[in-house]
N, CA, C and O atoms as a GROMACS GRO file, in nm:
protein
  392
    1UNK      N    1  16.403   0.582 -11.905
    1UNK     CA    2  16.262   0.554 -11.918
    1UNK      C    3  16.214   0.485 -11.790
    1UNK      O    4  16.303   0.484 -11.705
    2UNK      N    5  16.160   0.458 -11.773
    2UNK     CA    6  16.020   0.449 -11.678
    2UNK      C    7  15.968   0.354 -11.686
    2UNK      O    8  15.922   0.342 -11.800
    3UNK      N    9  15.939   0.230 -11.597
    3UNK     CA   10  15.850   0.119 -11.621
    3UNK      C   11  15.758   0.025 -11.521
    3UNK      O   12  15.824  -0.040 -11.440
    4UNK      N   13  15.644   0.012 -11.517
    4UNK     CA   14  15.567  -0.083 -11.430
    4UNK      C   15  15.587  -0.197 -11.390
    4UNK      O   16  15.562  -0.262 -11.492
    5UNK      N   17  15.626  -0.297 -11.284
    5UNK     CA   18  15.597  -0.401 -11.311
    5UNK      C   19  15.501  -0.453 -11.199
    5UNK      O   20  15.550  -0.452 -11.086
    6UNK      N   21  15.368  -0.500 -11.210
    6UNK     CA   22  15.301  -0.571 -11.167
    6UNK      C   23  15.292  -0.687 -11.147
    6UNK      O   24  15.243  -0.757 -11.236
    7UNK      N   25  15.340  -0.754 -11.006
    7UNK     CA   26  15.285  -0.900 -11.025
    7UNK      C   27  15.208  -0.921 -10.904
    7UNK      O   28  15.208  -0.865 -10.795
    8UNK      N   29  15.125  -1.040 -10.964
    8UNK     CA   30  15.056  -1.092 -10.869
    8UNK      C   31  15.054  -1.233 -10.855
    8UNK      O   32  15.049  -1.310 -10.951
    9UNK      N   33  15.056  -1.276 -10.713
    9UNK     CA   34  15.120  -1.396 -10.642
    9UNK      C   35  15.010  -1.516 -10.708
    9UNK      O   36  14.903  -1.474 -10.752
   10UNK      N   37  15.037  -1.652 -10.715
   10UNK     CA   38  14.958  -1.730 -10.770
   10UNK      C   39  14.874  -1.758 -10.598
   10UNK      O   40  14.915  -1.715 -10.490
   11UNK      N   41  14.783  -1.821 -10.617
   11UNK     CA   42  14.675  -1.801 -10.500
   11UNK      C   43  14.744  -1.926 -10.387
   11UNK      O   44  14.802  -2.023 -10.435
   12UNK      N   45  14.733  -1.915 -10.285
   12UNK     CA   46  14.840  -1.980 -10.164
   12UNK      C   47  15.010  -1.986 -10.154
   12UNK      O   48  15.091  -2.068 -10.110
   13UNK      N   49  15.016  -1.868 -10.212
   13UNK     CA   50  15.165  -1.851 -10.224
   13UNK      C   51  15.201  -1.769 -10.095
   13UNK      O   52  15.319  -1.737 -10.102
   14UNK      N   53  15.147  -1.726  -9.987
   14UNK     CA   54  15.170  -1.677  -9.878
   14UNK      C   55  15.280  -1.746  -9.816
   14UNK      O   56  15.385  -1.687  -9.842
   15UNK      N   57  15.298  -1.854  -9.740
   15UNK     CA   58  15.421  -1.912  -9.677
   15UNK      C   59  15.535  -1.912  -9.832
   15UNK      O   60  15.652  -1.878  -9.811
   16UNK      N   61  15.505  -1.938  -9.936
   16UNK     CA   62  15.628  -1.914  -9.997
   16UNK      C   63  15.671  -1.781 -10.001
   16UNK      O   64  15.786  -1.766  -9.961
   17UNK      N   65  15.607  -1.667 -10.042
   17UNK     CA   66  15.650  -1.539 -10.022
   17UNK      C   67  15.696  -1.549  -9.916
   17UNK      O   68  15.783  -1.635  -9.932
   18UNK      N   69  15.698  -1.512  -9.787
   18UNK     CA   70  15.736  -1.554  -9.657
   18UNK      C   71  15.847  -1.592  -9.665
   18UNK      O   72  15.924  -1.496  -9.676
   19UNK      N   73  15.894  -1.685  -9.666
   19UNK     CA   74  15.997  -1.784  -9.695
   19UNK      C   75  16.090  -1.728  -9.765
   19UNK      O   76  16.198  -1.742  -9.706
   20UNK      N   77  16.102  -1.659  -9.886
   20UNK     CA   78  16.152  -1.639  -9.953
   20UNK      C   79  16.199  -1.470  -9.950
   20UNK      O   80  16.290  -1.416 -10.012
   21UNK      N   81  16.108  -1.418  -9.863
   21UNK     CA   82  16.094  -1.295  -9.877
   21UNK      C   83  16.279  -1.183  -9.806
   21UNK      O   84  16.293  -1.068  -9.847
   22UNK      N   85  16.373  -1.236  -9.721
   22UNK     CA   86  16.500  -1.201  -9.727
   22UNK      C   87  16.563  -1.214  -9.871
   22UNK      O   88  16.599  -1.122  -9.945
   23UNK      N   89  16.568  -1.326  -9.890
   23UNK     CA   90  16.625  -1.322 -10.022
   23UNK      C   91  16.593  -1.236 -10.160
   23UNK      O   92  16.679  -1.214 -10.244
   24UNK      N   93  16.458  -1.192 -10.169
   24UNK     CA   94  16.428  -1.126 -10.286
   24UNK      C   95  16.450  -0.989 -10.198
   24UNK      O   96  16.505  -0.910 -10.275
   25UNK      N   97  16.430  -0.924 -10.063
   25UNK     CA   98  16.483  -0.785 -10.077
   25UNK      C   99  16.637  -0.765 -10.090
   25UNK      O  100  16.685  -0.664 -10.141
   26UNK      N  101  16.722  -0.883 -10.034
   26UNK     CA  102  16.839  -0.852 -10.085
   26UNK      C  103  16.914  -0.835 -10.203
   26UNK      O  104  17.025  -0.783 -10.216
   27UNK      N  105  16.809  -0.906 -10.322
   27UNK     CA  106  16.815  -0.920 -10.458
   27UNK      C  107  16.818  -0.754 -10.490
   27UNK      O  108  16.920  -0.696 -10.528
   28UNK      N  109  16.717  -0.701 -10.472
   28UNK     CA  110  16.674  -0.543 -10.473
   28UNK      C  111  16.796  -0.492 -10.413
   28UNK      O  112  16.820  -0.393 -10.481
   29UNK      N  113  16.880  -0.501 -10.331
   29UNK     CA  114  16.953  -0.390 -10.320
   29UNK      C  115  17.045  -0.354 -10.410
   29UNK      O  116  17.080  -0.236 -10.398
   30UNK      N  117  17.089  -0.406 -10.486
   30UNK     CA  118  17.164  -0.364 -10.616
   30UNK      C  119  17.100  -0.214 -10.678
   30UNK      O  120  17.155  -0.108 -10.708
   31UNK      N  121  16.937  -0.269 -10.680
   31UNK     CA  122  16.889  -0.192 -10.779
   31UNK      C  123  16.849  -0.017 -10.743
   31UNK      O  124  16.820   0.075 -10.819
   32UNK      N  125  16.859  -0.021 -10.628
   32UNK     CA  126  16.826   0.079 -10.530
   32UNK      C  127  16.914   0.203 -10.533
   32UNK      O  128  16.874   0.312 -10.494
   33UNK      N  129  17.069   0.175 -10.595
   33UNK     CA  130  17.184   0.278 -10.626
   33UNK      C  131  17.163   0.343 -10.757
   33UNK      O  132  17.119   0.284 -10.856
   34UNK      N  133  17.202   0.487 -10.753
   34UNK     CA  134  17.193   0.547 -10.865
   34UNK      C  135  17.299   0.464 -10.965
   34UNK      O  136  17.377   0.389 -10.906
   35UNK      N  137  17.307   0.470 -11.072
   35UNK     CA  138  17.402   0.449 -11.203
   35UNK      C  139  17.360   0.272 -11.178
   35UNK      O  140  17.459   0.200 -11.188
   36UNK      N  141  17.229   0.198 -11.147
   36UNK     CA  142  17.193   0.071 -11.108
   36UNK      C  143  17.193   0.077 -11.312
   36UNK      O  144  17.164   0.180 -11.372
   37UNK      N  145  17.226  -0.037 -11.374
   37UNK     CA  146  17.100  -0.105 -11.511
   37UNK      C  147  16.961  -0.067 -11.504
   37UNK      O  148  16.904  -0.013 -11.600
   38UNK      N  149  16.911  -0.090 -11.406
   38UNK     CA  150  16.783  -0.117 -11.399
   38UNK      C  151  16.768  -0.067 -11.233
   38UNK      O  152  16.816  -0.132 -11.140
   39UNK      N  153  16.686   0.069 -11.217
   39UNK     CA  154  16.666   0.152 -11.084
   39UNK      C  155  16.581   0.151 -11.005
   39UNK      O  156  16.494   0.218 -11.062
   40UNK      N  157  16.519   0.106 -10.858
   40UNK     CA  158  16.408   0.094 -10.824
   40UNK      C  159  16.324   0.234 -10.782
   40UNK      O  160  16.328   0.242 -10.659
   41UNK      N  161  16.274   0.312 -10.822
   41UNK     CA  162  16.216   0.426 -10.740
   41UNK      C  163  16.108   0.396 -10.677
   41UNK      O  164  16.083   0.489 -10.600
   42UNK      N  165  16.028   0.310 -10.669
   42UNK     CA  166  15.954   0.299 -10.584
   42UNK      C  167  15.924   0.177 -10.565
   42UNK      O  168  15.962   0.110 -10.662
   43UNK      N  169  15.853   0.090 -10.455
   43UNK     CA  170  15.803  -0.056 -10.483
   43UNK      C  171  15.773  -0.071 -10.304
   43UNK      O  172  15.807  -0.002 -10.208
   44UNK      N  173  15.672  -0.227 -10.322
   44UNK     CA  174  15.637  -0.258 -10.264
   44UNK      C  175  15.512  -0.346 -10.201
   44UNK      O  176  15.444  -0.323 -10.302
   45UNK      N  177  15.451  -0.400 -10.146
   45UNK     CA  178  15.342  -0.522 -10.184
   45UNK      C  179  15.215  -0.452 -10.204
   45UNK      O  180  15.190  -0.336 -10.171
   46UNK      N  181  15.175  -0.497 -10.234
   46UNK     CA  182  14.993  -0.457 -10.268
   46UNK      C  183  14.945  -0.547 -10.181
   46UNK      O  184  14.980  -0.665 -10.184
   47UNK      N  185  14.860  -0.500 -10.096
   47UNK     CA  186  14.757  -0.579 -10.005
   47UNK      C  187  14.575  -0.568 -10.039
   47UNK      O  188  14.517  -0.488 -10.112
   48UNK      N  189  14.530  -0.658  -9.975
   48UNK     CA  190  14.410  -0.711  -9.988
   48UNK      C  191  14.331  -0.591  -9.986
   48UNK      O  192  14.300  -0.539 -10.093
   49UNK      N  193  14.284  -0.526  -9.845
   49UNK     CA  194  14.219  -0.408  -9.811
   49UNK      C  195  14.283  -0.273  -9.733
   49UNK      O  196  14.393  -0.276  -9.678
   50UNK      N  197  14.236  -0.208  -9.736
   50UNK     CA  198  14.248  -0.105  -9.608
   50UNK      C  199  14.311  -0.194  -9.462
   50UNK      O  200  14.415  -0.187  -9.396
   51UNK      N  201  14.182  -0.281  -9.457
   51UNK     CA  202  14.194  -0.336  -9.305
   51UNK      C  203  14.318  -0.469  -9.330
   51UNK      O  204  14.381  -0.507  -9.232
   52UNK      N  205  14.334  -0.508  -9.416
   52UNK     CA  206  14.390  -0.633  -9.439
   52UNK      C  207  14.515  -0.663  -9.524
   52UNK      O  208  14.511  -0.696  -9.643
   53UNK      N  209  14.639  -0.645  -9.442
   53UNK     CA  210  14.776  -0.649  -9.528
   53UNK      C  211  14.828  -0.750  -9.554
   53UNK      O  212  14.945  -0.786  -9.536
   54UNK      N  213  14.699  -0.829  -9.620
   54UNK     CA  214  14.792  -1.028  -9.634
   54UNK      C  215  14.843  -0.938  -9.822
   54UNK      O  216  14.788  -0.852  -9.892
   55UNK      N  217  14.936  -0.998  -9.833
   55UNK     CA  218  14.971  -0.973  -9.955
   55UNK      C  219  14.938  -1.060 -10.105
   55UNK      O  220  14.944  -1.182 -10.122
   56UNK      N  221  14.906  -0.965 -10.194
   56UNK     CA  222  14.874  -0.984 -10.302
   56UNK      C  223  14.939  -1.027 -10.417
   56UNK      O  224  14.926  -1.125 -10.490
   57UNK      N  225  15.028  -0.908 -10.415
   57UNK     CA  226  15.174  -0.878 -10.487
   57UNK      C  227  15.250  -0.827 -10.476
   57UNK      O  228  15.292  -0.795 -10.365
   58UNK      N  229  15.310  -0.789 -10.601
   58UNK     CA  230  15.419  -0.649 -10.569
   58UNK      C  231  15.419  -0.565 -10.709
   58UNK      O  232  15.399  -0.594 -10.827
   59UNK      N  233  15.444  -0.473 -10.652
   59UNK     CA  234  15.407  -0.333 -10.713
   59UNK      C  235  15.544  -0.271 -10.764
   59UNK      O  236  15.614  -0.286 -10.664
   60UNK      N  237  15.610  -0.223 -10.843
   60UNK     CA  238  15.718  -0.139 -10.826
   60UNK      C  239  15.717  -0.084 -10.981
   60UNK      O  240  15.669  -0.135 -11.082
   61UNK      N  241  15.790   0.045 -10.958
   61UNK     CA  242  15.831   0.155 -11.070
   61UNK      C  243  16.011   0.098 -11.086
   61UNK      O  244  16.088   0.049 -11.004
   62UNK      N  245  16.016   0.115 -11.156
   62UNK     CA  246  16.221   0.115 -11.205
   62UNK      C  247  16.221   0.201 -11.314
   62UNK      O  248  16.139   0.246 -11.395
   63UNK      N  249  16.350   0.211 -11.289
   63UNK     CA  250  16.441   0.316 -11.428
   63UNK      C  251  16.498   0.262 -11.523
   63UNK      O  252  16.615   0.252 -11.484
   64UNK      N  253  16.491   0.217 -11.634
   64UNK     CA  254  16.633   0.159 -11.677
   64UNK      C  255  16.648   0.213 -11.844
   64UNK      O  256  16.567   0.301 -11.874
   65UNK      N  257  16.712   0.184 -11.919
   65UNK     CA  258  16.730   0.205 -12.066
   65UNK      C  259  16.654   0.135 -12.130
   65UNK      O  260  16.572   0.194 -12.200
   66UNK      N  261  16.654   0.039 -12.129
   66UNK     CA  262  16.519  -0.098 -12.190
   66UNK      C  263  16.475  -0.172 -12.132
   66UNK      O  264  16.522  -0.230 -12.034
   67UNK      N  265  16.346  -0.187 -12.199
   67UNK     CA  266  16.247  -0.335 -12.150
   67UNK      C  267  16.330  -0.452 -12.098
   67UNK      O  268  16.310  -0.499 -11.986
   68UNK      N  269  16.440  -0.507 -12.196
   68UNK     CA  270  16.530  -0.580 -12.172
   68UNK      C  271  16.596  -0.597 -12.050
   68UNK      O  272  16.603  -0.707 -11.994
   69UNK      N  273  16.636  -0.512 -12.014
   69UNK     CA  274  16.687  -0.507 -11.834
   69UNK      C  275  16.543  -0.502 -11.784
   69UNK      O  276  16.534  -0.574 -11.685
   70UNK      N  277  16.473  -0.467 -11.803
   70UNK     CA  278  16.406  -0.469 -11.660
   70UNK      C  279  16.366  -0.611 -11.640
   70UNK      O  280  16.357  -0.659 -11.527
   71UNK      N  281  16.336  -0.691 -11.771
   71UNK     CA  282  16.273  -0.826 -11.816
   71UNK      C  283  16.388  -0.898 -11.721
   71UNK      O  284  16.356  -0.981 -11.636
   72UNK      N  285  16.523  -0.857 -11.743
   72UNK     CA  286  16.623  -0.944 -11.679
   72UNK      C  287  16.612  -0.951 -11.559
   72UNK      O  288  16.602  -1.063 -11.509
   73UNK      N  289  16.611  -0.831 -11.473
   73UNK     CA  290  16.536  -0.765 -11.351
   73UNK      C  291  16.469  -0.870 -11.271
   73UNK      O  292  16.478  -0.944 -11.172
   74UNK      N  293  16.398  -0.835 -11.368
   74UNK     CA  294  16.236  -0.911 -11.310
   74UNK      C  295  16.278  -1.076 -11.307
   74UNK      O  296  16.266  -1.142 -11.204
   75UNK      N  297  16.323  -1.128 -11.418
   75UNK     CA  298  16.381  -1.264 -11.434
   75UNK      C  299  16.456  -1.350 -11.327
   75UNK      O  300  16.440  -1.470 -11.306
   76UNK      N  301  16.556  -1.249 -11.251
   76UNK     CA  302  16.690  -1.285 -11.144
   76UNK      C  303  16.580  -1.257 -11.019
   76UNK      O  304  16.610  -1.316 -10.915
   77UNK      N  305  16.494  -1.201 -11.016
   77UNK     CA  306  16.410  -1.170 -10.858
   77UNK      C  307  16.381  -1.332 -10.828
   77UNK      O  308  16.340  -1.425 -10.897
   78UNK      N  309  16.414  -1.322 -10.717
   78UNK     CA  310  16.420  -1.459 -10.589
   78UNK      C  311  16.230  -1.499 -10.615
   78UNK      O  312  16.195  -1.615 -10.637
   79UNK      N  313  16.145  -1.403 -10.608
   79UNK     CA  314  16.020  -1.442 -10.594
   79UNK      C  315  15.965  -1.510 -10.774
   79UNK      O  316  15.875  -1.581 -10.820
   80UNK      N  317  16.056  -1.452 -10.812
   80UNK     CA  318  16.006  -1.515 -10.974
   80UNK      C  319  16.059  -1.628 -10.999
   80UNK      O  320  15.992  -1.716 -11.054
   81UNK      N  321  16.185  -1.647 -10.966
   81UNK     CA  322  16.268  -1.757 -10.957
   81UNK      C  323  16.199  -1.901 -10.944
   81UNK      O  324  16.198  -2.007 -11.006
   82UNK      N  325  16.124  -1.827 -10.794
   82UNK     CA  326  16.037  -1.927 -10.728
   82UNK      C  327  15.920  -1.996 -10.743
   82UNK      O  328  15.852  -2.082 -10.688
   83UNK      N  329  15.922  -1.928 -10.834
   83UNK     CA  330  15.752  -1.912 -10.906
   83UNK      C  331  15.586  -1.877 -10.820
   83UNK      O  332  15.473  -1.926 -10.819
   84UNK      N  333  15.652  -1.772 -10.762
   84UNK     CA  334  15.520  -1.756 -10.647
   84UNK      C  335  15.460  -1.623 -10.755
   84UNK      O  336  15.371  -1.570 -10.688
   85UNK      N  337  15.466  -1.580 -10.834
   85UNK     CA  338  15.393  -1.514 -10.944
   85UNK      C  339  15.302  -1.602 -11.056
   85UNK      O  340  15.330  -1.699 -11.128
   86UNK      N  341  15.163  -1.510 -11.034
   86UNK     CA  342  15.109  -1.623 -11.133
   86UNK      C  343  15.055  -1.519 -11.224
   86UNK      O  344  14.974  -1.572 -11.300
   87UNK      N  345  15.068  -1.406 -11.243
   87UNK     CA  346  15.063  -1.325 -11.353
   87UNK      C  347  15.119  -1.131 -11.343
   87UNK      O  348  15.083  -1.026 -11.292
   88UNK      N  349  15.211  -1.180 -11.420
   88UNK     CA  350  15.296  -1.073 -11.429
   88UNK      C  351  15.288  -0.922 -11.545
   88UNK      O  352  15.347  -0.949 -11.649
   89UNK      N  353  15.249  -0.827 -11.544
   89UNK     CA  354  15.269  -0.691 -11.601
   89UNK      C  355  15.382  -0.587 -11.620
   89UNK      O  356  15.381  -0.491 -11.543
   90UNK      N  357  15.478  -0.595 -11.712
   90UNK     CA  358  15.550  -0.518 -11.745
   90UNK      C  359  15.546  -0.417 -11.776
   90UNK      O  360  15.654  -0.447 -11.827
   91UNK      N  361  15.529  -0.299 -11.804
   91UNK     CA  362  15.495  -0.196 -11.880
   91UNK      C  363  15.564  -0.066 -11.921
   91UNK      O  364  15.596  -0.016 -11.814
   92UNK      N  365  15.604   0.016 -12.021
   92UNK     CA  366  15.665   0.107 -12.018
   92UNK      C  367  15.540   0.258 -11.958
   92UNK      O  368  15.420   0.271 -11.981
   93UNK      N  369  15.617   0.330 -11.897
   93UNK     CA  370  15.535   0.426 -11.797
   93UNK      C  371  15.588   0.612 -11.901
   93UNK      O  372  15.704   0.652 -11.908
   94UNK      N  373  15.496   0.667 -11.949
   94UNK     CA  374  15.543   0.787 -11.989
   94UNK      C  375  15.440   0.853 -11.880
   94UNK      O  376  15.318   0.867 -11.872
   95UNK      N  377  15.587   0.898 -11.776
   95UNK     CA  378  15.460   1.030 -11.697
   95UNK      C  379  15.472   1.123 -11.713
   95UNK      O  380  15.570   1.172 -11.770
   96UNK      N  381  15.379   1.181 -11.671
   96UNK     CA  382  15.365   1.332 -11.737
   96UNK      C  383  15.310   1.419 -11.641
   96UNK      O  384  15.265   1.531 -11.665
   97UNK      N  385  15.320   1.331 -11.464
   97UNK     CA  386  15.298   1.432 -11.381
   97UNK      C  387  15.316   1.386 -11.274
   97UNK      O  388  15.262   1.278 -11.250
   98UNK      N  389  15.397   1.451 -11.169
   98UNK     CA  390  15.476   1.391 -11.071
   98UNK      C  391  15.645   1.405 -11.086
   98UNK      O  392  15.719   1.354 -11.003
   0.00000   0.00000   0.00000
């Protein structure tokens, strides 16, 4: 299955993302291998505008068997850890095109 997770940074969390930001992509590389728990197929920050790539959040699709892993997922990420999320979206994804 298929799942969303949306978060978005609590407001002046820029130098902490920053800061933190080696550690949570290295967190991700686990998830990046086929036969992962929990699979990343896509991800990456959401920015402000067109013109303007201060970051917002982060964006990403995963694979996994249950909500449960991904919740765990999401739980062990360095940026959540940290608490530079100030509201987070989980979601299960049925696509149906692509």
């Amino acid at each position: 299955m298929f799942y969303v997770r949306s978060c978005f940074d609590k407001p002046g969390m820029g130098d902490a993302r920053n800061h933190f930001r080696a550690s949570h992509r290295e967190y991700l590389k686990a998830f990046l291998e086929e036969g992962a728990e929990v699979r990343i197929v896509m991800a990456g920050p959401m920015c402000v505008s067109d013109s303007d790539d201060t970051n917002l959040g982060s964006f990403m699709i995963v694979e996994s068997s249950s909500m449960a892993h991904v919740e765990a997922f999401h739980n062990g990420d360095p940026f959540t850890v940290q608490g530079i999320f100030g509201r987070v979206e989980i979601v299960r994804w049925d696509r149906h095109i692509g």
